[in-house]
C-alpha positions in Angstrom: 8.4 24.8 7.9 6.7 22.7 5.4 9.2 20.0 3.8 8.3 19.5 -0.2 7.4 15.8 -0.9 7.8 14.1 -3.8 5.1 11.5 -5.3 7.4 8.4 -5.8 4.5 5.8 -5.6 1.4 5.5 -7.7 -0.9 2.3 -7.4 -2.9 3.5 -10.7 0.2 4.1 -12.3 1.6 0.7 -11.4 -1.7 -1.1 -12.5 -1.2 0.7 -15.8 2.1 -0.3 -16.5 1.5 -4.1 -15.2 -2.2 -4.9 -15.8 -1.4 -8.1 -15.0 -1.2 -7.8 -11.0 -5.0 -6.3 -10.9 -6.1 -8.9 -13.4 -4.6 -11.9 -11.0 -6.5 -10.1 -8.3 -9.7 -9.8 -9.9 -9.6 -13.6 -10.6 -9.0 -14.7 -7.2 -11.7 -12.2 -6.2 -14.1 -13.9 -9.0 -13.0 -17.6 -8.1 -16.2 -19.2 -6.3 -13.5 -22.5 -5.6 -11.3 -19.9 -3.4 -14.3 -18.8 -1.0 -12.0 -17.7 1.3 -9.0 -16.0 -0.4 -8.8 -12.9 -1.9 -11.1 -9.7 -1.9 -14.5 -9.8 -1.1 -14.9 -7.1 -3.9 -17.4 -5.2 -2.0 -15.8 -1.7 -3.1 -16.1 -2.9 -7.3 -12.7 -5.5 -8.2 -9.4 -4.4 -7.9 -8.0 -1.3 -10.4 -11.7 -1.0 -12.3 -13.2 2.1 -12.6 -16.0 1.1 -10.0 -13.3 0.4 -7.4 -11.3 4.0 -8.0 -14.2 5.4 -7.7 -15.2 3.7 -4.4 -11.7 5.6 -3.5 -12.4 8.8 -4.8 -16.0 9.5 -3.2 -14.7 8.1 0.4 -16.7 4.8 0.7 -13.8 2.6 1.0 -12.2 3.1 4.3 -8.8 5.0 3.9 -5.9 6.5 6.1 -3.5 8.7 5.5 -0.1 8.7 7.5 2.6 10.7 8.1 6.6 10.1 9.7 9.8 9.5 9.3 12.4 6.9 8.6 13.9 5.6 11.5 15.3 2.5 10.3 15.6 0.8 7.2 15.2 -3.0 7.4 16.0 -6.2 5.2 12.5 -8.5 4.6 12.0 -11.7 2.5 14.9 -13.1 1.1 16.0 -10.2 -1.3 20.0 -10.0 -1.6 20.9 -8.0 1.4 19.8 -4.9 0.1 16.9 -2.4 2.0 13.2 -3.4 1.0 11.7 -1.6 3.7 11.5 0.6 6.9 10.3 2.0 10.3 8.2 5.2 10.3 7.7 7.0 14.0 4.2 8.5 13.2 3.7 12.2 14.4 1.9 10.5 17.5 5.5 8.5 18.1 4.0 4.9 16.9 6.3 2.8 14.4 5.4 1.2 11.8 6.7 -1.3 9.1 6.0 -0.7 5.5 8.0 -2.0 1.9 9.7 0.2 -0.2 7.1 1.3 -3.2 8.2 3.1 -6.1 7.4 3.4 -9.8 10.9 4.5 -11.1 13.3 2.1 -9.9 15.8 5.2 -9.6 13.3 6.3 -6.7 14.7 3.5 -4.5 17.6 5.6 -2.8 15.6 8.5 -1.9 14.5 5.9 1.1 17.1 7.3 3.8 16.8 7.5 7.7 15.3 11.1 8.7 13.4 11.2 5.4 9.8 12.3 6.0 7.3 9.7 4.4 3.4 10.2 3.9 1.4 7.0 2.7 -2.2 7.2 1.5 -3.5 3.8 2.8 -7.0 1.9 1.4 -8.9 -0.5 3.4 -10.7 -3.4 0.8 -12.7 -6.4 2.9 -11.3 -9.9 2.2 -13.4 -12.5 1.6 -12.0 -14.2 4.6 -13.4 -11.4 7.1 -12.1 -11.0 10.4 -10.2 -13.5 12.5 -7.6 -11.7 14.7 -5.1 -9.1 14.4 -3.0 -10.6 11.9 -6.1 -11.5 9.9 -8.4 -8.5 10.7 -10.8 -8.9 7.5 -9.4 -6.3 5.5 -6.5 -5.8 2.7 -4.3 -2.9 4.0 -3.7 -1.6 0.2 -0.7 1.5 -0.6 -2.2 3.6 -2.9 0.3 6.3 -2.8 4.0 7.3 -1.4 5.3 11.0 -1.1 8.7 11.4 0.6 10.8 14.4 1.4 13.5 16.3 -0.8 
């Protein structure tokens, strides 16, 4: 049986509405002071045309993945409320992700036994590779479907 999803998570629709968080990005990327922080830029800068496109025709690394909410978890210092969650992968793997969501409303449709899919961009950092928790590479959510 296939389970309808529902698109609750745009990155281009997010960098439409707040132009702002690409255009801090790009500056970082831009800043010759900050040789080490932020994106190398190698894929065009953040939300431009030349870096959707980079998406688009494969030549940025990308990953698509697929589960279901075992847990939901409380991260940062929000006010006790869920921010994020466990997926078990189809291979039986977890991992951690945030909630994303471009209507606010969107936000309790993340429930335990909900099936997620996350469509996953890979941008170089200026930094490059150090070790696992540095591995050279901005893990960037592009999109969020989850079930009905």
């Amino acid at each position: 049986m296939v389970t309808a999803m529902r698109h609750i998570f745009s990155l281009e629709e997010e960098l439409i509405e707040h132009p702002e968080e690409a255009e801090e990005i790009r500056c970082l990327t831009l800043n010759q002071n900050k040789p080490t922080s932020g994106l190398k830029g190698a894929h065009g800068l953040y939300g431009t045309p030349a870096w959707w496109q980079s998406i688009k025709n494969g030549t940025m690394p990308q990953k698509y993945v697929q589960g279901t909410i075992i847990r939901l978890l409380y991260q940062g210092m929000e006010n006790g409320e869920p921010n994020a969650f466990e997926l078990q992968l189809q291979n039986n793997s977890v991992i951690s992700e945030s909630f994303y969501y471009n209507n606010s409303s969107d936000v309790n449709l993340f429930q335990v036994g909900k099936e997620v899919k996350i469509f996953y961009v890979f941008d170089p950092t200026k930094r490059g590779f150090c070790d696992e928790l540095n591995p050279g590479y901005a893990k960037i959510v592009v999109d969020i479907w989850i079930s009905e």
